[in-house]
C-alpha positions in Angstrom: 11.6 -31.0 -3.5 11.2 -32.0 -6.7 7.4 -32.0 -7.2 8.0 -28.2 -6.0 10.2 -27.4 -8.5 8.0 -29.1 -11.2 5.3 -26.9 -9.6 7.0 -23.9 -9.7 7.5 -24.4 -13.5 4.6 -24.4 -14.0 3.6 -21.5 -12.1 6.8 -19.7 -14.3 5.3 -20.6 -17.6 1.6 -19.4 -17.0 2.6 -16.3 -15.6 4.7 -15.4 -18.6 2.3 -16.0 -20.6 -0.9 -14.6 -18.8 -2.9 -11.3 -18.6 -3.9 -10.0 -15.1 -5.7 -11.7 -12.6 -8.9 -9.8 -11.6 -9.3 -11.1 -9.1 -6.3 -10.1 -7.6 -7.6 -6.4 -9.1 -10.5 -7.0 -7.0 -9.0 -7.7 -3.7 -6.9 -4.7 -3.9 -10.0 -2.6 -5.0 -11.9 -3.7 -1.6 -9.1 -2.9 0.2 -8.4 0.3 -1.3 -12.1 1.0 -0.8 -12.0 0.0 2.3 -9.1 2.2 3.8 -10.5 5.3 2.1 -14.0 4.3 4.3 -11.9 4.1 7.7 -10.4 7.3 7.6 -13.2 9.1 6.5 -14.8 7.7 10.2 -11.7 8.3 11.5 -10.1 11.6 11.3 -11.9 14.2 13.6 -10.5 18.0 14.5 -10.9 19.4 17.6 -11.2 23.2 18.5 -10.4 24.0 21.5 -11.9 26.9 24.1 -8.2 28.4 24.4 -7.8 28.0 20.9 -5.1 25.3 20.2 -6.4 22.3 17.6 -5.5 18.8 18.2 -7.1 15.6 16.4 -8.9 12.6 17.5 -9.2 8.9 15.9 -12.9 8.4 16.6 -13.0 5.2 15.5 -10.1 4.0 17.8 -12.1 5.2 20.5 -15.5 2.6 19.8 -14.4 -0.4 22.3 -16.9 -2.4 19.3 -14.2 -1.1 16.9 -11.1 -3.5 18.5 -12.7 -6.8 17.5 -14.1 -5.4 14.3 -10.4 -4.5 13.0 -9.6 -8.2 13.0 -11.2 -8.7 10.0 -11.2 -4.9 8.5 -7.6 -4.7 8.7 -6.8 -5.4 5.2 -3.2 -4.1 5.2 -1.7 -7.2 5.3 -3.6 -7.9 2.2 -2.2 -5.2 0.2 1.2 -7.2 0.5 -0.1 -10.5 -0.2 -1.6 -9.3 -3.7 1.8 -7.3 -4.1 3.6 -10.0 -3.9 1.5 -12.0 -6.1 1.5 -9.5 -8.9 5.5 -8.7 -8.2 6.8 -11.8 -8.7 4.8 -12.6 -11.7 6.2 -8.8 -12.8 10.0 -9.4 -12.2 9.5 -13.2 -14.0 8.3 -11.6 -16.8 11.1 -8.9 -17.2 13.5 -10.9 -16.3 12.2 -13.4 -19.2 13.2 -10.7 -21.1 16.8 -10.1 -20.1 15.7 -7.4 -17.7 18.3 -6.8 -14.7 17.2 -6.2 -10.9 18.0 -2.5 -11.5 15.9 -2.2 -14.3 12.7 -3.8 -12.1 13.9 -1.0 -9.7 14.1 1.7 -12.2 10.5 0.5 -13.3 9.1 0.2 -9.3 10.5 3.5 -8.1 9.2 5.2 -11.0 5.8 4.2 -10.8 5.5 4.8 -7.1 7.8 8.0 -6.5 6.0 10.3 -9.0 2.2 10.6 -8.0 4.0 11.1 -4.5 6.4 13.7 -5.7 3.0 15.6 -7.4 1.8 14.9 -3.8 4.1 16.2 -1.5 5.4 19.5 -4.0 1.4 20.7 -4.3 1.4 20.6 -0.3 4.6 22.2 0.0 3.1 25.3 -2.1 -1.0 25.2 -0.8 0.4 25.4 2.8 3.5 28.1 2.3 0.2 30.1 0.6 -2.2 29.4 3.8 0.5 30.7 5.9 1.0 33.9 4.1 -2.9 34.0 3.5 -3.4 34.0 7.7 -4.4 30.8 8.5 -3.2 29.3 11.7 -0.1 27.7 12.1 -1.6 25.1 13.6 -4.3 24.0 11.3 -1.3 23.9 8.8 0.4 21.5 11.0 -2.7 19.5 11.3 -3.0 19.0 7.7 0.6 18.3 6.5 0.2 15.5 9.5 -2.5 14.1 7.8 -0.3 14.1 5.1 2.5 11.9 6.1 0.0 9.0 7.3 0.2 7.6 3.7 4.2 7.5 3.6 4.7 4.9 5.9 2.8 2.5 3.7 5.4 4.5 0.4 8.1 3.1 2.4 7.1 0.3 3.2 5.8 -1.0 0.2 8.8 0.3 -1.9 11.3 -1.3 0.5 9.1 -4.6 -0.2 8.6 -4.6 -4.0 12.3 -3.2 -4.7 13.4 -6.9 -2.8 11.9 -8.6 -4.9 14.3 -9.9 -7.4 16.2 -10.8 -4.3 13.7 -12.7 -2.3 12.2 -14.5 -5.7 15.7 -15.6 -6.1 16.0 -17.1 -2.2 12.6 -18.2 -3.0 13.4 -20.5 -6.2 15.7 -22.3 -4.0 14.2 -23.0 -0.8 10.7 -21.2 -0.4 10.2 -22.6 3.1 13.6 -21.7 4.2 13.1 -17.9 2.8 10.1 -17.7 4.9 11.4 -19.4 7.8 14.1 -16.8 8.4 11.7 -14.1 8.0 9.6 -15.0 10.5 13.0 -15.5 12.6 13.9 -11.8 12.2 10.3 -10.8 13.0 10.0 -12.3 16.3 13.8 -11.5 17.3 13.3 -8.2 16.4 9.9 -8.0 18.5 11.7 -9.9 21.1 14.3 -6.6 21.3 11.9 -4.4 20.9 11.4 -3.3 24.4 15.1 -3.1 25.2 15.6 -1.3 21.9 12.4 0.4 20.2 13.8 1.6 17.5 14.1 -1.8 16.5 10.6 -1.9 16.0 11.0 -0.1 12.7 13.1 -2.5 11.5 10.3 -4.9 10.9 8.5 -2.6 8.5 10.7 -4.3 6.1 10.9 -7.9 7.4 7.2 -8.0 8.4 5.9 -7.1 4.8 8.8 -9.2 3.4 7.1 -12.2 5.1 4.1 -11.2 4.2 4.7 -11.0 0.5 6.1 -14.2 0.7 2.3 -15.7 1.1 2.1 -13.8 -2.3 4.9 -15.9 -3.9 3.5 -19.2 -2.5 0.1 -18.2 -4.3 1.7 -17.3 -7.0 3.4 -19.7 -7.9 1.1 -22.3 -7.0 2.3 -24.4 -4.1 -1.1 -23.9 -2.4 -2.5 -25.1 -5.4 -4.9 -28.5 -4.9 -5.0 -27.6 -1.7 -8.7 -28.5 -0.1 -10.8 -25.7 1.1 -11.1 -27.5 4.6 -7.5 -27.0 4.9 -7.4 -23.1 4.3 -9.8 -22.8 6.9 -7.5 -24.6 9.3 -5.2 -22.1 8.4 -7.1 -19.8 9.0 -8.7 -21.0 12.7 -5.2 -21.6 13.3 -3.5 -18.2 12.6 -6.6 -16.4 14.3 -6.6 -18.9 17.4 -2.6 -18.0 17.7 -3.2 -14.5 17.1 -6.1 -14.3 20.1 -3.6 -16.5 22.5 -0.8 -13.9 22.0 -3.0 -11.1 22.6 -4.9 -12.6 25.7 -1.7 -13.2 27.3 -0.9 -9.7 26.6 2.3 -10.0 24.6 0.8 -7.7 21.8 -2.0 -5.7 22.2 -5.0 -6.5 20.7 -5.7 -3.4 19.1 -4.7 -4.1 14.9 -3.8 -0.4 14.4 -1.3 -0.3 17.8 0.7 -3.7 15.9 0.3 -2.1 12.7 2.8 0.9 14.1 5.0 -0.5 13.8 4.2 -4.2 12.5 5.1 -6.8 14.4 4.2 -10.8 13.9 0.3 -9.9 14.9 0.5 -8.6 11.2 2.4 -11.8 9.6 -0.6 -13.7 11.1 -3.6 -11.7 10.0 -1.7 -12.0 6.4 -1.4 -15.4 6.6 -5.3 -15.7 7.6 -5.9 -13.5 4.6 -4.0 -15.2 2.1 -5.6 -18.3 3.0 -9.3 -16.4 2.8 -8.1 -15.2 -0.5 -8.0 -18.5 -1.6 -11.1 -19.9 0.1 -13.1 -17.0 -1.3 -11.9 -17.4 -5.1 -13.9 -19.1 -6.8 -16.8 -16.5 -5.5 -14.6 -13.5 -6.4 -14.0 -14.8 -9.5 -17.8 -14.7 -10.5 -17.8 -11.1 -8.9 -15.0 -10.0 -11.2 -16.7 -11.3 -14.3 -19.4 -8.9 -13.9 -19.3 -6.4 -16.3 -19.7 -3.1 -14.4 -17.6 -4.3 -11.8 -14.8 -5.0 -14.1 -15.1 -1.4 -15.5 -14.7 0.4 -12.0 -12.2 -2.1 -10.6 -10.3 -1.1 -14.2 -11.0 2.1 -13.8 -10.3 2.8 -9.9 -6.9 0.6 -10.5 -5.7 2.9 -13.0 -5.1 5.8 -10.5 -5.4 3.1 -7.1 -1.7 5.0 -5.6 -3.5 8.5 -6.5 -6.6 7.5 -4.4 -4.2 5.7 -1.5 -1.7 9.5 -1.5 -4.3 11.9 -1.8 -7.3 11.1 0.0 -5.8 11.7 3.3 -4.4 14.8 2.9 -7.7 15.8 1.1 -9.8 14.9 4.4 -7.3 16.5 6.5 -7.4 19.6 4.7 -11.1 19.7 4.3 -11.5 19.3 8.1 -8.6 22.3 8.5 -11.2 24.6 6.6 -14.1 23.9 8.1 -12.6 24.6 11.4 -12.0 28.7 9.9 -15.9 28.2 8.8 -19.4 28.6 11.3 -20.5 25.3 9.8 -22.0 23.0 13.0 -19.2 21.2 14.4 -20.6 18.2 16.0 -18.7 16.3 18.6 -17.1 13.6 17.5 -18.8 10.1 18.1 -22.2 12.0 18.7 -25.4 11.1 16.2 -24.9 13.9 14.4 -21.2 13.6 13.6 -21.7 9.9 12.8 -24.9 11.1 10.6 -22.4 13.5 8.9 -20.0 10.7 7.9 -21.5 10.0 4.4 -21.3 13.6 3.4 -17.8 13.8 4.4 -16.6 10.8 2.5 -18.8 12.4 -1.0 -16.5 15.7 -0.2 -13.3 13.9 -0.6 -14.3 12.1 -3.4 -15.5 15.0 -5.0 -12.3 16.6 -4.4 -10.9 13.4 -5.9 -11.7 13.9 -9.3 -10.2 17.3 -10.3 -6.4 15.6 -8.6 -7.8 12.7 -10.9 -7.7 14.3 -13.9 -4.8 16.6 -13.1 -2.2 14.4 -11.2 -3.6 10.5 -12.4 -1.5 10.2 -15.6 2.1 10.2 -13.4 0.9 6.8 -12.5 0.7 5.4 -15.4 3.6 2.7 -17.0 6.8 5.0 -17.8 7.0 5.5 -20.9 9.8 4.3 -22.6 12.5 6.0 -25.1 13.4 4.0 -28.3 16.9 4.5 -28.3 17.1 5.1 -24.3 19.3 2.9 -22.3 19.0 1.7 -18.8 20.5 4.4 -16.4 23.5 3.3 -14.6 23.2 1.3 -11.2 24.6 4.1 -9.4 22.1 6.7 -10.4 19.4 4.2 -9.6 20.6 3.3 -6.1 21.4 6.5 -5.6 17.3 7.9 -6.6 16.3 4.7 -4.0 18.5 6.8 -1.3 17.0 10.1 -2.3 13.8 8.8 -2.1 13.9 7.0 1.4 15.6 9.5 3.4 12.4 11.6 3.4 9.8 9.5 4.1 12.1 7.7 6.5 12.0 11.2 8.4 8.8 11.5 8.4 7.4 7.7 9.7 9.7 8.6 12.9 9.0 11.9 13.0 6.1 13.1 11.6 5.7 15.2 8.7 6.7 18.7 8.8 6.2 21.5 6.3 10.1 22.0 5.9 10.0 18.3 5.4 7.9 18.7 2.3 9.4 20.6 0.8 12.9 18.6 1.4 10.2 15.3 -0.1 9.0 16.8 -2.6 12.6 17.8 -4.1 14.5 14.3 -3.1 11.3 12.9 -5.1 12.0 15.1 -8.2 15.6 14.6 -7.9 14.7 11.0 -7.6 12.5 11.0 -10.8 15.7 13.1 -12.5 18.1 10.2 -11.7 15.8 7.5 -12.7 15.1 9.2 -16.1 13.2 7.3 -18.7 13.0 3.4 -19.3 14.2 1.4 -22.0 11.8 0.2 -24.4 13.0 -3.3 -24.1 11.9 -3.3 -20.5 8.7 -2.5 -21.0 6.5 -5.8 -21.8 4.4 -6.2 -24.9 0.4 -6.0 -25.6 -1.1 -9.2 -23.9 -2.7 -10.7 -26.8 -5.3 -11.9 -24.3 -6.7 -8.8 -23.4 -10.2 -8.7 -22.0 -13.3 -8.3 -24.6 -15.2 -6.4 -22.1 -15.1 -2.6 -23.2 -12.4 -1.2 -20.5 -10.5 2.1 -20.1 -7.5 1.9 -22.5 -5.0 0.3 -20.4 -7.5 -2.4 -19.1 -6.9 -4.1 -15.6 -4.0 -2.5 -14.2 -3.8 -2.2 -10.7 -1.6 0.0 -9.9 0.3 -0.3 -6.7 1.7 -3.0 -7.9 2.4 -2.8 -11.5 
């Protein structure tokens, strides 16, 4: 225990005193990259002879596709790297007398206004489709597009606003923090058939366990740890993960346990984590590369734009060309899979102009000189605002009255929260990279 604690030390001094990791940049850059790739061979709409429009997952469909999404499913990964960078976030506010509320203040603010831009621009482009004609039900189809993204919103912003809380269980006893995680995880799968709602539940305990891996990176108690040995881990989280799905107690479909997780997902991020680490030393030559650096700094800046929009953006680019003659090819056919590439330069041609317009709400709040914190109450009170939306919408889908309810909990939210004060903020890193980067150099983000 002690060695731990000298380790952890450790772990506490370098991460006050480093810049980011790019690696770390990296791996959420290929997963970000890789999500916006899926659902661009995912999302397909149907017309129907009698008129009515329904969707289908394409993808899903591929029986090749199963096995292939035990190594594409990079979800897990998202929290790993979030709980890498948010630990190392609240040590370094905290080293500065910052409070729990103030790390909240900082989190919900950086994640709750690109969405609030989000969800009030859909709320106004669809109440103008439906006055303009177009059917009700292509309107439908893209404000469910919409609400895919919020499940991860909530999830990730139930996960990053515990963790001054679970850093704290995790400085005393990392392996008993984890431990009872995992407990809650498979009781709550365990009850899950008697009770399904319960299966919700373990969006937050699930990611919490998961984000855990992040704080054992982090702070370095995998470090010296031979290569050989994250490969066990990883043959031995995959081998579990194969024996609960061949004896059919999950399914072995990735995208039925992602919704909701259950422990198939604390496994794959376990394997990840470890591959994270195996991978390293390789990813760190990658991220020294110069061009690389500048799009990974680049896409980073605007990472929860990409990850809120692009959706939507697909979804209402296949609502119009369902009003249009264009060819519609059947989905899964040659031609439809041939048409893939161009569908994917559409949305990120769309991209750009929400870029440039809606890309600066996700930069760092900006802080007032003489501002002080805002009381706990409001705070608490915006994290309520916020959740009781999106909360609505992961059980029951997103609606176009629901937007506009989201969008003005989120401004409300943003209202509450108000400015941050400039002591919360942290300072220049002296450190910064030489390479010639976009002015706020390697910031990632869904995590900052």
């Amino acid at each position: 225990m002690g060695f731990l604690r000298q380790q952890r030390a450790s772990a506490d001094r370098a991460t006050l005193g480093r810049s980011r990791d790019p690696v770390i940049d990296l791996a959420r850059f290929f997963c970000l990259v890789l999500v916006v790739l899926a659902h661009c061979m995912m999302v397909s709409p149907v017309l129907h002879p009698d008129g009515t429009v329904t969707t289908e997952n394409t993808l899903m469909e591929q029986r090749w596709f199963e096995p292939v999404l035990w190594v594409l499913q990079v979800m897990p990964l998202f929290f790993v790297v979030g709980g890498i960078t948010g630990l190392g976030s609240w040590r370094r506010l905290h080293a500065r007398g910052g409070t729990g509320v103030e790390y909240a203040q900082l989190r919900l603010l950086r994640l709750i206004r690109p969405a609030t831009a989000l969800l009030a621009s859909m709320f106004v482009g669809l109440w103008a489709a439906l006055l303009l004609g177009v059917d009700p039900q292509v309107v439908q189809l893209i404000a469910t597009g919409a609400g895919m993204p919020l499940w991860f919103l909530a999830a990730y912003l139930a996960t990053q606003l515990s963790v001054p809380l679970l850093a704290r269980l995790h400085g005393h006893s990392p392996w008993l923090t984890l431990s009872g995680l995992v407990a809650a995880v498979i009781t709550l799968d365990s009850l899950r058939g008697a009770f399904p709602m319960l299966a919700f539940v373990n969006m937050l305990f699930v990611w919490c366990a998961v984000q855990q891996f992040g704080f054992f990176i982090a702070d370095g108690i995998f470090a010296g740890r031979s290569r050989g040995w994250f490969v066990g881990l990883i043959v031995g989280s995959n081998l579990l993960l194969g024996f609960l799905t061949g004896i059919g107690v999950y399914s072995g479909n990735m995208i039925v346990d992602l919704n909701p997780p259950n422990f198939c997902m604390l496994l794959l991020g376990l394997s990840q984590a470890a591959t994270l680490q195996v991978l390293r030393p390789g990813l760190e030559w990658v991220a020294r590369v110069r061009w690389i650096r500048w799009v990974v700094a680049v896409a980073g800046r605007r990472s929860m734009t990409v990850y809120l929009w692009h959706l939507p953006l697909l979804a209402a680019l296949s609502g119009l060309l369902l009003l249009t003659d264009l060819p519609k090819p059947a989905a899964g056919t040659a031609e439809w899979w041939w048409a893939r590439p161009v569908v994917l330069l559409a949305v990120v041609v769309l991209l750009l102009p929400v870029l440039l317009l809606c890309g600066r709400l996700e930069e760092r709040p900006t802080a007032a000189v003489h501002a002080r914190g805002r009381a706990h109450a409001a705070v608490v009170t915006a994290g309520v605002v916020v959740f009781i939306p999106v909360v609505d919408a992961v059980l029951n889908g997103l609606t176009l009255t629901l937007l506009g309810g989201g969008a003005a909990c989120f401004a409300l939210a943003v209202l509450l929260l108000g400015r941050v004060p400039a002591g919360v903020l942290p300072p220049a890193v002296p450190d910064a990279p030489t390479v010639p980067l976009p002015e706020h150099g390697l910031r990632a983000n869904l995590d900052s």
